[in-house]
MARFI-63249 format. One line per 8 residues: number of its first residue (from 0); their letters; for each residue y, x, z of C-alpha. Coordinates in steps of 0.2 Angstrom, whole numbers. Example, Ala and Ser with C-alpha at 12.3 -4.5 7.8 and 13.67 -1.06 7.14 Angstrom:
2
0> AS> -22 62 39 ~ -5 68 36
This chain:
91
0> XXXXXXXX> 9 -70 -9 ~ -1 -85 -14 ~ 11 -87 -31 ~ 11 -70 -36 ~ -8 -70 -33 ~ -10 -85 -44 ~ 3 -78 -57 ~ -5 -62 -59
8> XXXXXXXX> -23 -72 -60 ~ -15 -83 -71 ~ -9 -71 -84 ~ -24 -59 -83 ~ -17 -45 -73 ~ -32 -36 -63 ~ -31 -25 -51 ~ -34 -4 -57
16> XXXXXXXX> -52 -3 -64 ~ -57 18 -64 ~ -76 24 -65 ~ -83 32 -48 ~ -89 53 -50 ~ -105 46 -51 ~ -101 36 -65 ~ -99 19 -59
24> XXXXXXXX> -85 7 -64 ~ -76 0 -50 ~ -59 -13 -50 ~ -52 -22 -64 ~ -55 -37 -53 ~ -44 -54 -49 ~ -30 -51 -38 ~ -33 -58 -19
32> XXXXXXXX> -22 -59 -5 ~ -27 -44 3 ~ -23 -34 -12 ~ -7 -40 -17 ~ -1 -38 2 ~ -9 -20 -1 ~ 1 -16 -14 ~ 18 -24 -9
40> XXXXXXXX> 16 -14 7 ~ 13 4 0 ~ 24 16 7 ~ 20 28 -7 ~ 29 19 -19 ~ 45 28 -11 ~ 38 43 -8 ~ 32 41 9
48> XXXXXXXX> 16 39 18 ~ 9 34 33 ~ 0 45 47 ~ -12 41 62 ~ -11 22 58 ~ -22 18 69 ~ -8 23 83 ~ 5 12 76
56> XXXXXXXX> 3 2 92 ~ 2 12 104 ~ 14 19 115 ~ 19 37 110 ~ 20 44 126 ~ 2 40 128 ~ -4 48 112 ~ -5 69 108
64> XXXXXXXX> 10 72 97 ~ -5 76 83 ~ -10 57 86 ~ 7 50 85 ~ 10 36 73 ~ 23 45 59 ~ 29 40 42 ~ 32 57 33
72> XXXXXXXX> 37 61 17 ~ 26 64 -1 ~ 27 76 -13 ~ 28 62 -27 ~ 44 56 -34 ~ 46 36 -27 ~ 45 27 -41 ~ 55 12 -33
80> XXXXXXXX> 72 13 -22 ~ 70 10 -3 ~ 81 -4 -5 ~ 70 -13 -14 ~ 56 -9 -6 ~ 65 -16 9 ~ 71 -32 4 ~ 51 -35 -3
88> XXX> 45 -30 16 ~ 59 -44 22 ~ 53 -56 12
């Protein structure tokens, strides 16, 4: 993570700069480590997302099915195969 940090730094990539409703500019800031992990972990880059997070670790059985910790699929079109997504998440 720390490479692709400093490569992204290093070759002034920033992160995605918007303006808020209430007009404020946000982002276009240096990559850290936290948003690199961030955006080599998104599920919704294959057209999924994830649900009731905060239950990830709990045992289901002890969670209302509503609670339960699911990955579900998006109405968005991936835009990289799972494969790949995959083989990032194994490295």
């Amino acid at each position: 993570l720390r490479k692709l940090q400093d490569y992204l730094n290093s070759s002034a990539y920033r992160t995605k700069a918007f303006t808020t409703r209430e007009g404020e500019k946000s982002g276009g800031r240096l990559w850290t480590l936290s948003s690199v992990n961030n955006l080599l972990t998104n599920m919704i880059y294959i057209g999924k997302r994830e649900i009731n997070k905060k239950s990830r670790s709990k045992n289901p059985a002890d969670v209302s099915e509503s609670e339960q910790y699911k990955v579900v699929d998006v109405h968005l079109p991936p835009i990289i195969s799972e494969e790949l997504f995959n083989s990032v998440q194994s490295l």
